[in-house]
C-alpha positions as CSV (number, residue, x, y, z in Angstrom):
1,X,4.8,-0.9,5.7
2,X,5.1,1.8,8.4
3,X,3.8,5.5,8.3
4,X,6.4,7.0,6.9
5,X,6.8,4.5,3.9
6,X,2.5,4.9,3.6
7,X,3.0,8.4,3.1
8,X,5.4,8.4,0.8
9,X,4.1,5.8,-1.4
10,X,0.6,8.1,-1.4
11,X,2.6,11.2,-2.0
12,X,3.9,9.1,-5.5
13,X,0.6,7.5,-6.2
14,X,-1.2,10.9,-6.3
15,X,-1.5,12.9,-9.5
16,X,-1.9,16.4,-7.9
17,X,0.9,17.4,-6.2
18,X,0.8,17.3,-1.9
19,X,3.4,17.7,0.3
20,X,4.1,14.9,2.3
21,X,3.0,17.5,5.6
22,X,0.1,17.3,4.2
23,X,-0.6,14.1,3.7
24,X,0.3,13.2,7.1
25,X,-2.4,15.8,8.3
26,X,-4.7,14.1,6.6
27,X,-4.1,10.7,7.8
28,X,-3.7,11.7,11.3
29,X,-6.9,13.6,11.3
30,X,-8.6,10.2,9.4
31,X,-7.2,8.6,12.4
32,X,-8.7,10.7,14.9
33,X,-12.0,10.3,13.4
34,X,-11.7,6.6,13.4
35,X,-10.5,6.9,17.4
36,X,-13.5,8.4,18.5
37,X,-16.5,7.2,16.3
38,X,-15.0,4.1,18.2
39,X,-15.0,5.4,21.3
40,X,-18.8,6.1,20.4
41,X,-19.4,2.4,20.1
42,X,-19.9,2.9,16.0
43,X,-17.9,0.6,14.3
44,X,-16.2,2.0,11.4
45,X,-16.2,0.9,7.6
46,X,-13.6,1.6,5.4
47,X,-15.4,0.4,1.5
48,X,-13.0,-2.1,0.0
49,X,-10.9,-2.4,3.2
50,X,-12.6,-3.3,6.4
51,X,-14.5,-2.5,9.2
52,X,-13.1,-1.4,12.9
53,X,-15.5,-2.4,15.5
54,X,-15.8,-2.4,18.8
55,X,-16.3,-6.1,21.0
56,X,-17.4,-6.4,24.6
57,X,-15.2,-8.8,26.5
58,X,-17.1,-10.2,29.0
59,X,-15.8,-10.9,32.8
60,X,-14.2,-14.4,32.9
61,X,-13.4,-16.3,36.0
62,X,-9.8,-18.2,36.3
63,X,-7.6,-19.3,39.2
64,X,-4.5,-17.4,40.5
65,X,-1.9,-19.0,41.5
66,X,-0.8,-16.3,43.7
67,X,-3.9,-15.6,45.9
68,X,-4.7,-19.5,45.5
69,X,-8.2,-18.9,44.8
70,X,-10.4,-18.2,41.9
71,X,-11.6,-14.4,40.8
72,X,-12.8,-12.6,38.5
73,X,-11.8,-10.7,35.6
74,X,-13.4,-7.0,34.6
75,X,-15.1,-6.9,31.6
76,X,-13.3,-5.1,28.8
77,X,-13.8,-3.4,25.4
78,X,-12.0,-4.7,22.3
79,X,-11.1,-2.7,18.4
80,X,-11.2,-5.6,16.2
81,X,-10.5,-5.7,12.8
82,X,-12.7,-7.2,9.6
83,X,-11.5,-7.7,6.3
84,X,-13.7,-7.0,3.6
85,X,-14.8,-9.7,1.2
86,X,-12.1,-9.7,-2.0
87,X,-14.4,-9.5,-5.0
């Protein structure tokens, strides 16, 4: 399911009547939110879907081929995803 197809199915599923513009406003602006509570470092928990949190990569060593000598990678931030439990 893409965007569009997300919208329209909550424009059907709703009983009071939104446009689709607005719909999309609202998850874009849901969106945002979850972008830069993030950003934050909160993790984000959606009740009865999941959580979005944030995972610290640490630096890794490995051997390039090209220089033909072992370095290091940077550290790095991750948004993983966590179902919730089904009940």
């Amino acid at each position: 399911m893409n965007k569009t197809e997300l919208i329209r199915t909550i424009s059907r599923e709703l009983d009071i009547p939104l446009s689709q513009d607005k719909i999309t406003q609202v998850l874009d602006t849901a969106v945002e939110i979850t972008k830069c509570t993030l950003a934050t470092g909160e993790s984000v928990k959606w009740s009865g879907f999941g959580s979005f949190v944030m995972k610290d990569i640490p630096p890794r060593r490995f051997y390039s081929a090209r220089l033909g000598e072992y370095t290091t990678s940077k550290g790095t931030k991750r948004i993983t995803f966590v179902p919730s439990r089904p009940k």
